[in-house]
N, C-alpha and C positions, 0 to 999 in steps of 0.2 A: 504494500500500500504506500509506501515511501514515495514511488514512483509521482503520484498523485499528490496535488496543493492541497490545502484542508478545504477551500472554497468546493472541489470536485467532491473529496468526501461528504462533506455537509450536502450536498448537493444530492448524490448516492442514498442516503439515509433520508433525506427526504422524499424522494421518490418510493424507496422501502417503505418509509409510512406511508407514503400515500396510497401505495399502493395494498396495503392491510397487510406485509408482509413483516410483521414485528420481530420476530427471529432474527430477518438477514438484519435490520434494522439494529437490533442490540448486537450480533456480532461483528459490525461495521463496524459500529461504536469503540467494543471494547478493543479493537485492534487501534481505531483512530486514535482514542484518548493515550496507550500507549506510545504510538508516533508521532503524536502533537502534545505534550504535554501541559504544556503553555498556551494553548488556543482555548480561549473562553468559552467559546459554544459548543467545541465539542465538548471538554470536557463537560459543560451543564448537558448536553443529548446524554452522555455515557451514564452521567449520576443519575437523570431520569429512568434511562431505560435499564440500567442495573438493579433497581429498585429492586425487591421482592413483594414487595405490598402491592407492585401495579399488576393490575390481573389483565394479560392479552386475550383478547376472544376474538376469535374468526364470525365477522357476523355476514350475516344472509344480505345483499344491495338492500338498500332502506331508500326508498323514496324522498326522504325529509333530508338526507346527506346534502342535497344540493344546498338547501334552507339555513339548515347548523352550520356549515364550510361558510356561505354568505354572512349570517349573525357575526362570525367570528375573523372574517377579513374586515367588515364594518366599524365592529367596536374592541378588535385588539390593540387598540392606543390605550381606551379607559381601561379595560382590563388585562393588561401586560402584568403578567407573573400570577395571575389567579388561578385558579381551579374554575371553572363554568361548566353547569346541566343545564342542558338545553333540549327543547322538545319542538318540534317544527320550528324551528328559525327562532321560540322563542327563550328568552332565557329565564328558568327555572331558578336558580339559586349559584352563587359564587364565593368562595371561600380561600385561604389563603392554604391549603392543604388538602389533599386526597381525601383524609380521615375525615378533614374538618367537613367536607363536601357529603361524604358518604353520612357523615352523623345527623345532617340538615333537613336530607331527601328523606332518608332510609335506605336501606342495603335492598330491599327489595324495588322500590320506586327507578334506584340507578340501574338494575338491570332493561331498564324501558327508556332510559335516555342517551343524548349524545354527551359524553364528558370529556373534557379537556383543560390542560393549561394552557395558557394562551403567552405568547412570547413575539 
């Protein structure tokens, strides 16, 4: 991965997420944050997706993805570094933590939403 600027990696890993593929996405990471040790963003992607509290699910196409991606190109100024649930485009609840986000909705409620930090 040397070979590669951190610009292409970050670039890589976003496409991985975008693409719902979470795996290549965290083993991007954890190879990048080794080869860039000093690049801010990756290392913040690495410490996210090393997480173990974050649960990846493969979901089924959802309809409403168009709506929540929109919500959160929109109003990722005001909520840059939160946690946001969101339900058709609209925004349900934001909190400064996973935990704090899951403790707000319910654990059961999150399984029915789109969640994200927003960066």
């Amino acid at each position: 991965m040397n070979s590669d600027t951190p610009e292409e990696v970050i670039r890589a890993i976003d496409w991985a997420l975008s693409q719902g593929n979470f795996n290549q996405a965290k083993t991007l990471c954890a190879q990048a944050s080794q080869d860039y040790p000093n690049h801010a963003k990756i290392q913040r992607y690495a410490r996210i997706l090393a997480s173990r509290n974050l649960p990846f699910h493969q979901l089924a196409p959802n309809p409403d993805t168009p709506l929540n991606l929109n919500w959160v190109i929109q109003h990722r100024q005001h909520y840059r570094g939160r946690w946001v649930a969101l339900e058709k485009g609209n925004l349900i609840a934001d909190a400064s933590s996973i935990d704090e986000l899951f403790a707000q909705v319910g654990k059961e409620k999150m399984k029915d939403l789109f969640y994200t930090i927003i960066y």
